[in-house]
N, C-alpha and C positions, 0 to 999 in steps of 0.2 A: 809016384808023383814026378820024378825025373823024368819020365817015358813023355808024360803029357808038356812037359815045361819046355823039352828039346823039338816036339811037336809042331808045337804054337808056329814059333816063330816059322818053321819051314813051310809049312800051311798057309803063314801068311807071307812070304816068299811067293809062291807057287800062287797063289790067285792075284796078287799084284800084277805077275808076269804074266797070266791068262788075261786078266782086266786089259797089261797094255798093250799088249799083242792083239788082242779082239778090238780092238778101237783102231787100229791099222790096217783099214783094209782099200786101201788105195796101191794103183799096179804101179809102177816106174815105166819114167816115157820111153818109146821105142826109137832106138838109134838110128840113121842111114846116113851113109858118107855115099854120096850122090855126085862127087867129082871134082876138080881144081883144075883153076888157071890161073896165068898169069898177070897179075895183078901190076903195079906201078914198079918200075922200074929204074936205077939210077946207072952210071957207068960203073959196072962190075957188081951190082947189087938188084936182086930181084926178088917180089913177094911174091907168093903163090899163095893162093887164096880156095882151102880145099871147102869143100859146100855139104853141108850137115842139113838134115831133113830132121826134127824132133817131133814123134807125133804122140799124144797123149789117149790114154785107153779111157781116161776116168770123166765124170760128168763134171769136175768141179778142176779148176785153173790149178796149173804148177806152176809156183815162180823158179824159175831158172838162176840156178847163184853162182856158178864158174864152172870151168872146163878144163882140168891139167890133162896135154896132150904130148906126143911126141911123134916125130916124122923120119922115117928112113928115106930114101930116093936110092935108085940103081944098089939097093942095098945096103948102102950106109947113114949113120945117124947123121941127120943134120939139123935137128934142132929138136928143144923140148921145154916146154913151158906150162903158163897158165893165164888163163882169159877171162873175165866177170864175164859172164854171161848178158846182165841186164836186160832181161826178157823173159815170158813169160809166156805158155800153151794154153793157152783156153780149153774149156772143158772138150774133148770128143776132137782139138783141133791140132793145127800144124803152125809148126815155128821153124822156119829158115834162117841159120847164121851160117858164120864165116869163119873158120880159124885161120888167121896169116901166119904165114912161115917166112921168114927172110933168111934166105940165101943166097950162094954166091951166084951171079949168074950164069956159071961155069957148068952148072945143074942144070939148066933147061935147055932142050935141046927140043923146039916142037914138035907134040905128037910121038913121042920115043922115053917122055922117060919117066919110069915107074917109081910111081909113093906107096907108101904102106903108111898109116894110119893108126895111134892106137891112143885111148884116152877113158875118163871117168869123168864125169857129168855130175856136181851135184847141184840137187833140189830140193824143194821142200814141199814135204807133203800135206793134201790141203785139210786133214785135220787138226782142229783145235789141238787137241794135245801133242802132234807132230811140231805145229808149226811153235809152243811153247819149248819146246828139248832142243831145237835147234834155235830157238833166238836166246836161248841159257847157253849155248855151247854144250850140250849134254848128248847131241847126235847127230851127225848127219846123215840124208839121203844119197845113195849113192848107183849110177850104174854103169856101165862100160861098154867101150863100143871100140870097133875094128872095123876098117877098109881101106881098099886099094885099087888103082886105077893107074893112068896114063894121065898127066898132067895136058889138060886142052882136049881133052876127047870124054 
């Protein structure tokens, strides 16, 4: 009788976890860092404005909910943060944002100087039971993305 009682419960573990993993079948959007320039400007201070491409594989909208990123230039770190997103991929489509980086303007040097790029993206996925575990705090969507370039080119 123990054999079956310790059973149970794993049994029902294990098809819970089939249930919510089979209801999950949406991909995560695809990243491109597609470039930076420079953006507004004050004396000794400048934003650089790198450009993300987000394109969605699936039939049904992802809303977009922030983006913690960080930035080297010529090598070293110069910033790192976090952005709301506030947007959203429509099904099969593409969404273009911005991450600003403010730095010194000590850093930009036209056409010469090198960012690297590296961040995590969450979202949320468009089914019903996805989009429940994340408005509970119980999950989030998550993906990651890296690039690099020449700032202005």
């Amino acid at each position: 009788m123990a054999r079956t009682t310790t059973a149970l419960p794993a049994l029902a573990t294990l098809t819970l976890t089939t249930l919510l993993c089979g209801c999950m079948s949406s991909s995560p959007p695809g990243l491109e860092v597609t470039g930076a320039r420079v953006g507004p400007s004050t004396e000794g201070r400048s934003v650089v404005l790198i450009e993300i491409v987000a394109s969605n594989p699936n039939k049904d909208g992802l809303p977009l909910k922030g983006v913690s990123y960080s930035v080297e230039m010529s090598g070293e770190k110069v910033f790192e943060g976090r952005r709301d997103a506030q947007a959203s991929i429509r099904g099969y489509g593409l969404q273009k944002f911005t991450l600003p980086v403010p730095v010194s303007s000590s850093y930009i040097a036209a056409g010469t100087t090198r960012f690297r790029v590296k961040g995590e993206l969450t979202y949320v996925a468009p089914e019903t039971l996805a989009r429940t575990l994340y408005d509970n705090n119980l999950r989030d969507w998550k993906t990651s993305f890296v690039g690099e370039g020449v700032v202005g080119q």
